[in-house]
N, C-alpha and C positions, 0 to 999 in steps of 0.2 A: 304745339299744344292746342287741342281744341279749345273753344272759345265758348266756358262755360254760361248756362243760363243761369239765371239770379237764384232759383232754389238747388240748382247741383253748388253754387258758391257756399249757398248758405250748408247744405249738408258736409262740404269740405270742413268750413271754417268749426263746422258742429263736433266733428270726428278730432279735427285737432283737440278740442275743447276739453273733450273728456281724455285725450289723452295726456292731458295737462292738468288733469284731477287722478291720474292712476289705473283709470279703465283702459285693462290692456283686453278688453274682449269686448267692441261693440257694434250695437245692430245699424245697419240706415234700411229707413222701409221708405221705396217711392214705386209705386205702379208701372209695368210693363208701360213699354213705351214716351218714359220722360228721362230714358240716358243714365239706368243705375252703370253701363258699362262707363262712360264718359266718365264719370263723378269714379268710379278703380280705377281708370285710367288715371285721372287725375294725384289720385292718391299715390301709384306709382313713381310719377316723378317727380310729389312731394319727398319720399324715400331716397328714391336715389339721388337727389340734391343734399341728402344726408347721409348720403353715404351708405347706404342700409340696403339690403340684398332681399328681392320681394318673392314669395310664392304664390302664385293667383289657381285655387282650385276653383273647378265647374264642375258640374255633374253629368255632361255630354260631352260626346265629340263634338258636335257640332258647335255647341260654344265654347270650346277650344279655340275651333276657327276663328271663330266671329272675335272672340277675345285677340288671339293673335292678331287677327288683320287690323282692328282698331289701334293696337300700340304700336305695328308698321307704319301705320300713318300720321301717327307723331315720329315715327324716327326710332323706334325701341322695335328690337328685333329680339323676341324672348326666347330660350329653351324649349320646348315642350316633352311631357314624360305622359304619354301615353297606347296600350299595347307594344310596339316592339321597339317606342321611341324614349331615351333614356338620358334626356340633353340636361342633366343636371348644370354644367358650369358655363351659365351665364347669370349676369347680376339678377334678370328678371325669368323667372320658370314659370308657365302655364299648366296645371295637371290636371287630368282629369283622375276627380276623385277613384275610382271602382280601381283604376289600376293603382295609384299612391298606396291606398288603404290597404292592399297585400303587405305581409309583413316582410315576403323576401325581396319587395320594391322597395317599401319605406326604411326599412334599418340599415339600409344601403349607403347611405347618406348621414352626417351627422345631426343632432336635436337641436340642435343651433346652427343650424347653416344659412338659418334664415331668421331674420328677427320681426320682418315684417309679413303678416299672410291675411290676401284677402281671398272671403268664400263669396262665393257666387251661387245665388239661391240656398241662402243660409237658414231657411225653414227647415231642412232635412237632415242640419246637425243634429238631429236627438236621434240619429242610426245608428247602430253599434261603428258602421264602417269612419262613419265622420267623427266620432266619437274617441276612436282609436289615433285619428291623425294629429286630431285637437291634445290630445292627452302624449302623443309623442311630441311636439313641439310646444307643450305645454307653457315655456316661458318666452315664449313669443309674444307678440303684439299684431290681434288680430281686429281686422272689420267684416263683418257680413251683412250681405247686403241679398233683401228680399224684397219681392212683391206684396208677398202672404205671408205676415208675420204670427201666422198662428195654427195651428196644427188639427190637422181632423180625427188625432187621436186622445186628441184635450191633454197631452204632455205639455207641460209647458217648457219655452226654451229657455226660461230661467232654471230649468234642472235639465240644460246642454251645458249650463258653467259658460253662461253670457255675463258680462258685468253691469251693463245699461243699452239703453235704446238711445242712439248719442241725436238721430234726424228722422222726424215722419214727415212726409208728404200724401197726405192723403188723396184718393182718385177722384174724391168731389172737388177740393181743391184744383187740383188737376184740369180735370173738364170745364171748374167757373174762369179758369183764369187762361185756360186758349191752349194750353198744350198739347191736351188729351181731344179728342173728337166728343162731341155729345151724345151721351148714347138714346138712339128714337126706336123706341121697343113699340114692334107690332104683334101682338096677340094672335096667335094660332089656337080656337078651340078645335080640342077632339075632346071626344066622349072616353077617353081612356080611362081605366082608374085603376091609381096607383097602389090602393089600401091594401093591406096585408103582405107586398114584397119585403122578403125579408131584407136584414139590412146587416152588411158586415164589416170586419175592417181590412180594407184592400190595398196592396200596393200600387199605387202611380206613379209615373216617371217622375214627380215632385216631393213624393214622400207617403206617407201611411193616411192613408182619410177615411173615414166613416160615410157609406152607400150603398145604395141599392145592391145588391144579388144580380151581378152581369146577365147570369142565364135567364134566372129568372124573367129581368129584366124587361131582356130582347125579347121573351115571350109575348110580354103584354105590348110594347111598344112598336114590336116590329110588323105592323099589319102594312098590308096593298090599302088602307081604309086612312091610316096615318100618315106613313107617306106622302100620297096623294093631298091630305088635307097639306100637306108642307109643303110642297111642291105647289101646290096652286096658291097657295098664299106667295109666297116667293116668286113665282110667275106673273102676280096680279098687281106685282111693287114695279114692274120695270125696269129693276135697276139697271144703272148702265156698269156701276163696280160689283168687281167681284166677289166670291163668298166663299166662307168655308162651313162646314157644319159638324158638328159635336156629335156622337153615335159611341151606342155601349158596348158592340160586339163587330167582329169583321161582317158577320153576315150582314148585322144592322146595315152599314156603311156601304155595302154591294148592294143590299137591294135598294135602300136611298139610291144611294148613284144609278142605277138603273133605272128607277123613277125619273130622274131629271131628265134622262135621255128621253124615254119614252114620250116626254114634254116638248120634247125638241130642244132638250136647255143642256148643254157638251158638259160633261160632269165625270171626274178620276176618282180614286177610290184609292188610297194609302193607311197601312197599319203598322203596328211595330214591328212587324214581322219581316214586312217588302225588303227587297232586295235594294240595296242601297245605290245601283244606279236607276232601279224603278220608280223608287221615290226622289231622286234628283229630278228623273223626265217629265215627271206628271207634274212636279212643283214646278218646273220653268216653262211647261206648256201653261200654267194657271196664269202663274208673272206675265209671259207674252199675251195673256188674255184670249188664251184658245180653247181654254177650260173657264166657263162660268163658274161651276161650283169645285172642290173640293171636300169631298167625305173621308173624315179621319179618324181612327181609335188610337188614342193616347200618342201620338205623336206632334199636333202643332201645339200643345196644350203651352208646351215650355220651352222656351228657347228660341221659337219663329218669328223671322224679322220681314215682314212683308207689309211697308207704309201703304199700297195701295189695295188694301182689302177695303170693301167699302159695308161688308154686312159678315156676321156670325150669326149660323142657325144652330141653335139647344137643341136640337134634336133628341137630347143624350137628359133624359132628369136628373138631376141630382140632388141631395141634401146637405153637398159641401159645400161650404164659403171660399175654401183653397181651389177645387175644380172650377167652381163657376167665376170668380174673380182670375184667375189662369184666362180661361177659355174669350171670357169677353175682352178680356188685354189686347188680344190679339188684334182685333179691327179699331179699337181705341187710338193707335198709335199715329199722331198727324204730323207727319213732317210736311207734305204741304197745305202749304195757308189754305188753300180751296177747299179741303176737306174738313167741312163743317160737323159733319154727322154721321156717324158709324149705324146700321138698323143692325138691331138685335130681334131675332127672329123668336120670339117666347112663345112655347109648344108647352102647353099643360103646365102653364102658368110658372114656368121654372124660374124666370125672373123675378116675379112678384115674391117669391121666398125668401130673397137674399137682400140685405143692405148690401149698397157698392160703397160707403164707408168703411172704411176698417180703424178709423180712431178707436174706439171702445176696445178691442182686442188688445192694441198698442196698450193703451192704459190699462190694460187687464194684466200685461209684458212686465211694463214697467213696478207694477202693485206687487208680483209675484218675485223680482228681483231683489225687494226690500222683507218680502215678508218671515218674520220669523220662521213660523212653523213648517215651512216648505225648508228647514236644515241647512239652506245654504248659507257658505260664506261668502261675504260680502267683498268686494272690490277693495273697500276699505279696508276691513278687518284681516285681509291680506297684505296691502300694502304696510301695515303696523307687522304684523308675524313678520315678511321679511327683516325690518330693521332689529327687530328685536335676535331676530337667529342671525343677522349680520353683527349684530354689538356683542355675540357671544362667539365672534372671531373665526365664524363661517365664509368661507366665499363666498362672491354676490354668483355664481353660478349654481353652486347649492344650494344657496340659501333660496332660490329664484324656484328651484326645484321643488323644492317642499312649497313654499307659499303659493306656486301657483299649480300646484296639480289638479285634475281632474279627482283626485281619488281621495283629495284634504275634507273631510266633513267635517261635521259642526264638534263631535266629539275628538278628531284628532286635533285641530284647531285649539279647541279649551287644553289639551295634554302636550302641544306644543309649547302654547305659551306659558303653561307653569311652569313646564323642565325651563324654557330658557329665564323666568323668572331665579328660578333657584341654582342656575347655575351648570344645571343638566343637558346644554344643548355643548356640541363641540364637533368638529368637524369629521373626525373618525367613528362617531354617535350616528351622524347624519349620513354620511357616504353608507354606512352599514346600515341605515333605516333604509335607504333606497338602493340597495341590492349592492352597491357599486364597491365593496370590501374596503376593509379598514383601512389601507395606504392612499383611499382616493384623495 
């Protein structure tokens, strides 16, 4: 078992807590790089010391890996169901979500087979695809754990059918108390201007956010006048660690990297597109430190574990809080004590936009989970409908069905609880409410 730090204890002891108050759906937020894996790890062999059969979905392959390799090295050798791999029967399963979410992968399996599931990068549950897995294993007992507890399409994840925000650890936190690196932001002017790009809502490997117009974008940003000014600032710091930098378009990202070159500064170039042993080579040319810089589109934004980055360049504007708190994670992350200071390289003032707080958000989570008018049901006021469809001589398996579905709102909830007030609820009522025919 790794040997947790005192706020992954404390986010353990948090997640019990609420499960010991009925929250069978809750959030932990702690910023890239302070061990949200460790603290599911963790959780896992909380479960299976009870006996409890875990599901751990991710939204990449790549943290597949990284998930599986971590519970190797306590001794847990998990399943994994992802493309043509379909290891359902071990205690512990790793999936990656795109392939679960098929309906002719997930019905494959029973709705209970699992009673405990943790999501990984659990901002992206309000997709119809996370939506549908959440809603098949509906009476399970779930944690999700993000970075970016709040969404750039302003849905909030109290209408994903979360029940509380059980642990935050915020990234100010973080950085005062030694975890996280400091972030030393150097200013890059250009004369650029942003005003008038239009602004829409885009898909990212993290989920749906609100930005700039890619094309657009790269129009204004991608000059020989810009680059250059990033490049020579970047040139003019010395660094001796490495870098990666943020870019809106592939093209962006090429003629960046070509700029460093031209600096005499060894610089790769990786997109979502590259071929996956391309993007292997160029990333373990950067690790061996034979590549100064790396320029990326939407690939290290999420899920890259590289402790020795020493600087991230914004190259890339944004108006997201989810993309810019993403992207800065990345060099944030101190596993050795000597790295004091991560430099964030701020091009057109992209930093100055953002608080690296995200408390106020959390609290905006937690307001929206309690609030009436947003129709949801409450963690409580389901844990009451089950007993009550249990005292009217329902199974705890059905009954578990109706109280905790995805699809119980505020008016089926009030038409629940008077049938089984008056006597209306029974177990051939309820199998035939949820499709499952009268002899269920």
């Amino acid at each position: 078992m790794y040997n947790l730090w005192p706020f992954q204890s404390e986010a353990l002891l948090a997640i019990n807590a609420e499960f010991a108050k009925g929250m069978r759906r809750t959030l932990v937020s702690m910023p890239t790089g302070t061990g949200k894996t460790i603290v599911l790890c963790a959780c896992v062999v909380m479960a299976l010391r009870a006996g409890t059969r875990c599901l751990i979905i991710v939204p990449t392959a790549e943290l597949v890996g990284q998930t599986v390799e971590k519970l190797q090295n306590i001794g847990i050798f998990p399943g994994v169901v992802k493309q043509d791999r379909d290891e359902w029967d071990y205690p512990v399963v790793v999936a990656q979500f795109q392939t679960l979410a098929r309906p002719q992968r997930i019905t494959r399996i029973p709705p209970d087979m699992f009673k405990f599931i943790l999501i990984d990068e659990a901002h992206q549950s309000f997709a119809p695809s996370f939506k549908r897995i959440m809603r098949y294993f509906c009476t399970s007992w779930f944690v999700g754990f993000t970075a970016t507890p709040f969404r750039g399409d302003k849905n909030s994840l109290a209408l994903a059918n979360w029940h509380s925000v059980a642990y935050v650890y915020p990234i100010d936190r973080a950085i005062r108390e030694g975890w996280l690196a400091k972030p030393r932001v150097v200013k890059v002017s250009t004369r650029v201007n942003l005003d008038g790009i239009p602004v829409d809502m885009k898909q990212e490997s993290f989920g749906i956010v609100q930005d700039f117009r890619a094309r657009e974008l790269e129009k204004i940003v991608d000059t020989p006048e810009r680059n250059e000014a990033i490049v020579a600032a970047f040139a003019a710091l010395k660094l001796k660690e490495r870098a990666i930098a943020f870019c809106v378009t592939r093209r962006h990202a090429l003629d960046l990297a070509n700029t460093f070159r031209a600096f005499g500064i060894p610089a790769g170039m990786i997109h979502y597109q590259s071929p996956p042993a391309e993007r292997a080579a160029i990333l373990s040319a950067h690790q061996r430190g034979e590549l100064s810089v790396v320029t990326n589109v939407s690939v290290l934004s999420q899920g890259y574990d590289d402790p020795g980055l020493g600087a991230v360049i914004m190259a890339r504007p944004t108006l997201s809080k989810v993309v810019f708190v993403q992207c800065i994670g990345r060099g944030l992350r101190r596993l050795d004590p000597s790295k004091e200071y991560c430099t964030i390289l701020d091009v057109v003032d992209v930093c100055s936009r953002h608080r690296i707080a995200i408390t106020d958000e959390v609290l905006d989570l937690q307001h929206d989970l309690s609030d009436p008018s947003l129709g949801i049901v409450t963690a409580q006021e389901r844990g009451l409908l089950l007993e009550q469809i249990r005292n009217c001589g329902v199974s705890q398996e059905l009954a578990e069905r109706v109280a905790y579905s995805d699809a119980l709102t505020r008016a089926h909830y009030e038409a629940y609880k008077k049938a089984a007030k008056s006597g209306g609820i029974s177990t051939p009522v309820v199998a035939q409410i949820l499709g499952l025919g009268e002899g269920a």
